[in-house]
C-alpha positions as CSV (number, residue, x, y, z in Angstrom):
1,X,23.0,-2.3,15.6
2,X,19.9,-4.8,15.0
3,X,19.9,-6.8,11.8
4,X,16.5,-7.7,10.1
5,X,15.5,-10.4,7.9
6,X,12.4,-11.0,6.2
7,X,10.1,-14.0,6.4
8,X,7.0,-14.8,4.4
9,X,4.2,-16.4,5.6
10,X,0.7,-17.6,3.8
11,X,-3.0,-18.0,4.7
12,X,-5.7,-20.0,2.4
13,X,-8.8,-18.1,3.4
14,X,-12.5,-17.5,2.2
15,X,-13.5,-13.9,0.6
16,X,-16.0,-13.9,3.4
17,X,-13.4,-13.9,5.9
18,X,-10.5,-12.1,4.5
19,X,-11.2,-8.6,6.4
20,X,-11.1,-10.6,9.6
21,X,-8.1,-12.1,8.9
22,X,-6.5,-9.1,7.9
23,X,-7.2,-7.0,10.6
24,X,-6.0,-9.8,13.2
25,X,-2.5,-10.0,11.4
26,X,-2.1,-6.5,11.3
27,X,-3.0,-6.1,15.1
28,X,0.0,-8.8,15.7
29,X,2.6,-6.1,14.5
30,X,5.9,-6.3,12.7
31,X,4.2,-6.9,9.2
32,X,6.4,-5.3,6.3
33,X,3.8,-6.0,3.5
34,X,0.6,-7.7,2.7
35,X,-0.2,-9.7,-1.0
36,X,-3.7,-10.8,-1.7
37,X,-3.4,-13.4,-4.8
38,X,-6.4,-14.9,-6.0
39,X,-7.3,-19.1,-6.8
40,X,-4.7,-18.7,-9.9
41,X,-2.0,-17.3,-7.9
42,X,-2.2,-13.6,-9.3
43,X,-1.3,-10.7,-6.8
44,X,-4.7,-8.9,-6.8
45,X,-3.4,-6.4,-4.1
46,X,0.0,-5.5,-2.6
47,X,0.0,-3.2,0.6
48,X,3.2,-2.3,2.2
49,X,3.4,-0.6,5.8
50,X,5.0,0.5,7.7
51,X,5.3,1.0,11.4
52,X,2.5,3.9,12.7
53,X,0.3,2.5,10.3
54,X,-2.8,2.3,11.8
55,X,-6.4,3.0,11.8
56,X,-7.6,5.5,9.1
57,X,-5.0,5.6,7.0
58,X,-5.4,1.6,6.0
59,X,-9.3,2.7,5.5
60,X,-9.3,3.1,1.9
61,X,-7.1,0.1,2.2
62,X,-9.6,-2.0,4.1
63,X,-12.6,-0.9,1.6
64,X,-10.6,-1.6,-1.5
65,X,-10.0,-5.3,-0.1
66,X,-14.2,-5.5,1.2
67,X,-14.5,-5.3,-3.1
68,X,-12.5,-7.8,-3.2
69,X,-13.5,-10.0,-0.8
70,X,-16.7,-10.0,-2.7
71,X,-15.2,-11.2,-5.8
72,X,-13.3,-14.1,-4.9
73,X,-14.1,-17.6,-3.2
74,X,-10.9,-18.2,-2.0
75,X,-7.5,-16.5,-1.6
76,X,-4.3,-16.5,-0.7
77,X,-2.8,-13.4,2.1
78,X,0.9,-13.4,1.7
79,X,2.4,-11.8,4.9
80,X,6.2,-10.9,4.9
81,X,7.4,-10.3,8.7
82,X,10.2,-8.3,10.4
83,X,12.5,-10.5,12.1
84,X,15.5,-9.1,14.4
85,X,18.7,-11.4,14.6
């Protein structure tokens, strides 16, 4: 049986390129969750996935976080991975 721990990773981006970045992590695979915090360090949006989540169903995702892209300067993506031991 496979054990799993958890590691978090962050990423200082623009609002500009936020979608971008987003879309590149999630292609890497074994993301467990995504946190968007804003300049001040406040969680503006906390996505968890799971594995088969792909394509549409992260659209109303992906448009949510295109508003919010627009109303920030800078941000923070929190990415918690899936790690096997």
């Amino acid at each position: 049986m496979t054990e799993h721990q958890y590691r978090t990773e962050e990423f200082q981006v623009d609002g500009d390129a936020l979608l971008s970045r987003l879309r590149e992590l999630i292609h890497e695979g074994n993301i467990r969750r995504i946190t968007i915090k804003n300049e001040e360090g406040k969680a503006l949006m906390d996505i968890p996935l799971t594995f088969g989540v792909v394509g549409a169903l992260l659209a109303p995702q992906l448009a949510a976080i295109g508003a919010i892209a627009a109303l920030v300067t800078r941000c923070t993506i929190v990415v918690e991975k899936e790690t096997e031991i």
